[in-house]
N, C-alpha and C positions, 0 to 999 in steps of 0.2 A: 692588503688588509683583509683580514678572514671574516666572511660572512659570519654572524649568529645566526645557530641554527635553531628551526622552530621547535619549541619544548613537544615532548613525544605526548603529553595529554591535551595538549593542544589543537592534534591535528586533529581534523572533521570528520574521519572515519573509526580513530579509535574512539573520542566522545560517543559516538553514533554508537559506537560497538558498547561501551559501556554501560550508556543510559537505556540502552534495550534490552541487553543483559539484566540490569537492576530489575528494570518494569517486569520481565516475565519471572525473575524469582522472585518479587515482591507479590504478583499474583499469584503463582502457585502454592505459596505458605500462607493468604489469604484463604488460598480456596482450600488448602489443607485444615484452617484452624474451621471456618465453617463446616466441613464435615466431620472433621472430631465434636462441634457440637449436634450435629444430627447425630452421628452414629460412629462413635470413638472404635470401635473393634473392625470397623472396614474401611477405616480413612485411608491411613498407609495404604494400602493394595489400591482404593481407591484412584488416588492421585495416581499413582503411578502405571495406573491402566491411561490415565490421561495422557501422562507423555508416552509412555509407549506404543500405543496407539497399535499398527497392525505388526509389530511384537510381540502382541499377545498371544500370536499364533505360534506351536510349537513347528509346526510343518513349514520347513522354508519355503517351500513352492505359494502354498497357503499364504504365508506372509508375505511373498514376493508380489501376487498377485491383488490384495489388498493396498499395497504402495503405489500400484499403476491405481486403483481406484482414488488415490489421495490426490496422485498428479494429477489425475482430472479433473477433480475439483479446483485443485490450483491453479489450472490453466484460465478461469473464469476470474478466480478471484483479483489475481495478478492482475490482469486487463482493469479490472475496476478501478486498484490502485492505481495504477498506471494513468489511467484518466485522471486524478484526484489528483496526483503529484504534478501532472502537466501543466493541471490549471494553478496549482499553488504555486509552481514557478514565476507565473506570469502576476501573482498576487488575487488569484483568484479562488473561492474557495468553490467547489463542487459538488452540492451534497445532492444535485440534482443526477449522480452516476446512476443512482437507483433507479430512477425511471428512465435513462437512459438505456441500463439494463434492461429493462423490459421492455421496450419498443424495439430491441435488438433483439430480444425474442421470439414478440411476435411479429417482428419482421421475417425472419430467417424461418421459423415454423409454416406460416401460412405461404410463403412461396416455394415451400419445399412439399407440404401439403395439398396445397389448391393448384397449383399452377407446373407441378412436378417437374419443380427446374434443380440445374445440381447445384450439388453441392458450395461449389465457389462463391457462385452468383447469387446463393443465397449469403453467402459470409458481406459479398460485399452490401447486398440489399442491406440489413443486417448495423454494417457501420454507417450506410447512409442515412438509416432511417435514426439512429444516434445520434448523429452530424447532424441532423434538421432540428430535432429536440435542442441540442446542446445550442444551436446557433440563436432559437428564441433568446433562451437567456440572455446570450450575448448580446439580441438588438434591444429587450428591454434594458439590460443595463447601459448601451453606448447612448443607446439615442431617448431613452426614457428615465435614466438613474433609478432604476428599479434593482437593489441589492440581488445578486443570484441566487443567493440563498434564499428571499422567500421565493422567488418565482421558481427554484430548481425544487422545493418542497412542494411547492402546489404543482408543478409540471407530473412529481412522481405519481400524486393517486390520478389526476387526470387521463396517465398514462398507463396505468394498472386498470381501471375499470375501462377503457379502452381496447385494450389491447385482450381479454378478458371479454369483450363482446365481440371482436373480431375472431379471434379464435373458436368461440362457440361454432360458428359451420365446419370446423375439421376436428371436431370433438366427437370420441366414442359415445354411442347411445346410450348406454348403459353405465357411463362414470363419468365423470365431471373432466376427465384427461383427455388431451388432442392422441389423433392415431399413434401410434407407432410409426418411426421412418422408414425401420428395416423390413415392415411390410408393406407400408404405402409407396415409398419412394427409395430404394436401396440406395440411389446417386447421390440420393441428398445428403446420405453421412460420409463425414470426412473420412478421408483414409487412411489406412493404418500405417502403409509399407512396413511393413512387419516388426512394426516397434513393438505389438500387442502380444508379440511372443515373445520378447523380453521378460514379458511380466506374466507369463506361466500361461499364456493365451485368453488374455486380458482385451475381451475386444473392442473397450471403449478408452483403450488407451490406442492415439491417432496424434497425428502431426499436428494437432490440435497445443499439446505441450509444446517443442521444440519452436513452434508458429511464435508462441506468447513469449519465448524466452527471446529471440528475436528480437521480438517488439521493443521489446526493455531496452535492448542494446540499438536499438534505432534511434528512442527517443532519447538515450544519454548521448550521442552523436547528436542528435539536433539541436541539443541547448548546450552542448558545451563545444562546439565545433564549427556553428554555420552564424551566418550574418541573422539569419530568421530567428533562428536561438537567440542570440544575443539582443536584435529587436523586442521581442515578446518579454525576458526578463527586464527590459528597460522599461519599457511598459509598467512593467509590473512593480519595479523602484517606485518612479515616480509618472506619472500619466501624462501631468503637466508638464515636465522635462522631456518625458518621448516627444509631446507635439513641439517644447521648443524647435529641438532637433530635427524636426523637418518627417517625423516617423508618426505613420498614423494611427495613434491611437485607438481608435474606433473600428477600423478592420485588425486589430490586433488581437481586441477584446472576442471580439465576434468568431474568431478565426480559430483562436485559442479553446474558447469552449464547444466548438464545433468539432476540432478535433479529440478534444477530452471525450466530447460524445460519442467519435468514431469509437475512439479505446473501449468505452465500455459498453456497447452495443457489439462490435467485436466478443467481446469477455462472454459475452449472451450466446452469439453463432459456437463458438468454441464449444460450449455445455452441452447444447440441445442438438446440437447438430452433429452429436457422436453416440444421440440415442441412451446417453448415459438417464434421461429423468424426459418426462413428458408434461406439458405444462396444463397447470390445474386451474380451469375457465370459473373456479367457484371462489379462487383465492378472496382473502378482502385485508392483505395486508402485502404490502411493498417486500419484495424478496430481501435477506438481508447483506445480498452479496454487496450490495452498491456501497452498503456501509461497513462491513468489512474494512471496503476496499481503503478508509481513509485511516481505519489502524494499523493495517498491514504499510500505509505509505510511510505514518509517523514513526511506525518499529522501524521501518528499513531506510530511518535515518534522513529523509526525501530525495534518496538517492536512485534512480530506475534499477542500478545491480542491488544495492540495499531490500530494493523493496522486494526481487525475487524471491528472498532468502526470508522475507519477513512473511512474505504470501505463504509459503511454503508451510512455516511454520505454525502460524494461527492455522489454516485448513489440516495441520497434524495434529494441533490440539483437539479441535472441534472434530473431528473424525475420530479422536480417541475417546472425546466423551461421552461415544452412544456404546463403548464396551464395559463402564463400570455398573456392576453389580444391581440391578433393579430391583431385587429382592429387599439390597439395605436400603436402598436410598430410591428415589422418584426419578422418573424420567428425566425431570427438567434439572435434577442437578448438575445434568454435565453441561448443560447450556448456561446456569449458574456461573461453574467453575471458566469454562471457556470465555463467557461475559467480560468474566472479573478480569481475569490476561489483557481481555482487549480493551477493556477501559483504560488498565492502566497506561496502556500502550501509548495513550495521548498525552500522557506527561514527559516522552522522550524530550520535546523542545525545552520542558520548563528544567528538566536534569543539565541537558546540555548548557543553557544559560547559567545555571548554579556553577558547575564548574569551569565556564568561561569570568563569571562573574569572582570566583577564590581564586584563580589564576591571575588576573588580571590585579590585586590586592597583593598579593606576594611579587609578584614583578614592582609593583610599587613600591613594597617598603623594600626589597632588596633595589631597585633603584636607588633610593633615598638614603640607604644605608652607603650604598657605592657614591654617592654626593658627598657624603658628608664625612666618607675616609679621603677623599677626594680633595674637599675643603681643607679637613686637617693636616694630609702632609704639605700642600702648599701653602699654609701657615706658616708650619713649623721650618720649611726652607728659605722664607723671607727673612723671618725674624733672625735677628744678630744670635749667635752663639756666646753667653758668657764668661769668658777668660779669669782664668786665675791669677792673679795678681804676682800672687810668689813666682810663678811661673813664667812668667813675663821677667820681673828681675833677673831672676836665675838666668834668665838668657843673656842677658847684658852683661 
């Protein structure tokens, strides 16, 4: 007997591929029609400065070495998502990566600064001090029913003006920015091994990338390969069925956003810790990588290889939107245009559901159709055949 095979729009990665697809051309010709209403004569070039991003450069070298500047930034953002999709597996939503993000920061800064330790040992200070942030949530919510989301939003400015008073002792006199690594602490940035000549001698591209792509591929091994994976999404099913089952909910919950924390406090050491940006002790808004990080998870399908490819993408748009034209249009349009992308991006689950939801409608009435040709010929095989009478004589 021959298996049925699964319909090809059916399957979870071409949806994913489609409904992501739709969302970033659906925002792009949003962000197209708003700039033909600001300024119809440089839309076109516009936009297309945005996807192009460091192809605007005509000098390959030039170009080459603005893409290791893109992969830097993607290396951060990634980890964000990464944290966000972990938690969402286990049914958990994470919008406390932000301030996660940032106690990864100034974790990894001020041990690399004050106490001039290397490079590693700052990455991993860095995830720990994530892990402790993310584990709060987790005790207010097992043992308190305190939703993570408020406590992961109040945790993020807590942890911004924080971390912002802490860093003011390794901050330049003269600016609101913590030192330099590469003259306070050279150990403390990550290393290249010569990947930074890749990229036309790009020095803030470092194992910092290949580290994050890793990850991805850790955390798809962990939930779809080990007993711990498969605990924490049961968890996340139902809470009350894990504790049937003899599985503890409660260190699940806790466990789960602890290591979401790790991810994106990680996502932080990766950034800063390549010298690529220095952190500014006067900030007074939440960085926005943390929240990125939960459009790049829903672009990329909630799948950890998904999301590399979505990280990738949002940080090409948004790196392309500081090349269009200033003269026609305002700074903030490319952060407009990039917005728009990632907004949309959150309507991947509600696409995929649509056409789970017209699939599962045509299997139905083609079912019911295969019934009811079904019904009729075994009708038509019961019933007597009527004989012709002449025909009947004639044979006598």
């Amino acid at each position: 007997m021959k298996t049925q095979k699964e319909p090809f729009l059916k399957k979870k990665w071409v949806q994913s591929l489609i409904a992501s697809l739709f969302c970033v051309v659906l925002g792009l010709l949003i962000g197209y029609i708003v700039l033909l209403f600001i300024n119809p004569k440089g839309a076109w070039d516009a936009i297309g400065t945005v996807v192009k991003n460091f192809f605007t450069y005509p000098n390959p070298k030039v170009a080459l070495k603005y893409f290791g500047s893109t992969l830097v930034k993607t290396a951060p953002l990634l980890m964000c998502a990464l944290s966000i999709q972990f938690a969402y597996k286990v049914g958990l939503f994470n919008i406390g990566a932000a301030g996660q993000y940032v106690v990864g920061a100034g974790a990894c800064l001020y041990m690399a600064l004050a106490w001039d330790l290397p490079w590693w040992i700052c990455l991993l200070g860095a995830m720990a001090a994530g892990a402790v942030l993310g584990s709060i949530s987790g005790l207010l919510k097992s043992y308190c029913n305190v939703n993570e989301v408020i406590s992961g939003i109040m945790l993020n400015w807590i942890s911004l003006y924080t971390v912002n008073m802490i860093l003011s002792n390794v901050k330049e006199s003269a600016s609101p920015y913590t030192y330099q690594l590469a003259s306070f602490n050279p150990s403390a940035l990550i290393p290249s091994m010569g990947l930074g000549k890749l990229f036309s001698n790009n020095q803030y591209v470092t194992i910092a990338v290949p580290l994050a792509i890793l990850m991805a591929v850790v955390i798809k091994i962990i939930q779809d390969k080990t007993l711990f994976g498969y605990e924490l999404k049961a968890t996340g099913f139902s809470k009350s069925a894990a504790k049937y089952c003899g599985m503890k909910e409660n260190r699940n919950i806790i466990l789960t956003l602890a290591i979401a924390g790790a991810l994106a406090g990680m996502g932080a050491a990766l950034l800063f810790l390549t010298g690529y940006e220095q952190w500014q002790c006067t900030q007074s808004s939440v960085p926005a990588m943390g929240f990125n990080g939960i459009a790049a998870t829903f672009l990329g399908g909630l799948s950890p290889i998904g999301t590399v490819i979505a990280s990738y993408f949002i940080q090409h748009i948004t790196s392309g939107g500081a090349y269009v034209d200033k003269t026609m249009y305002s700074s903030q349009i490319s952060d407009l245009i990039s917005a728009l992308i990632i907004y949309l991006c959150g309507f991947v689950l509600f696409l995929k559901y649509f056409m789970n939801s017209r699939i599962a409608k045509r299997e139905e009435k083609a079912s019911a159709a295969a019934k009811a040709a079904e019904a009729a010929s075994e009708k038509e095989s019961i019933e007597p055949k009527d004989v012709d009478p002449n025909e009947k004589g004639g044979e006598e």
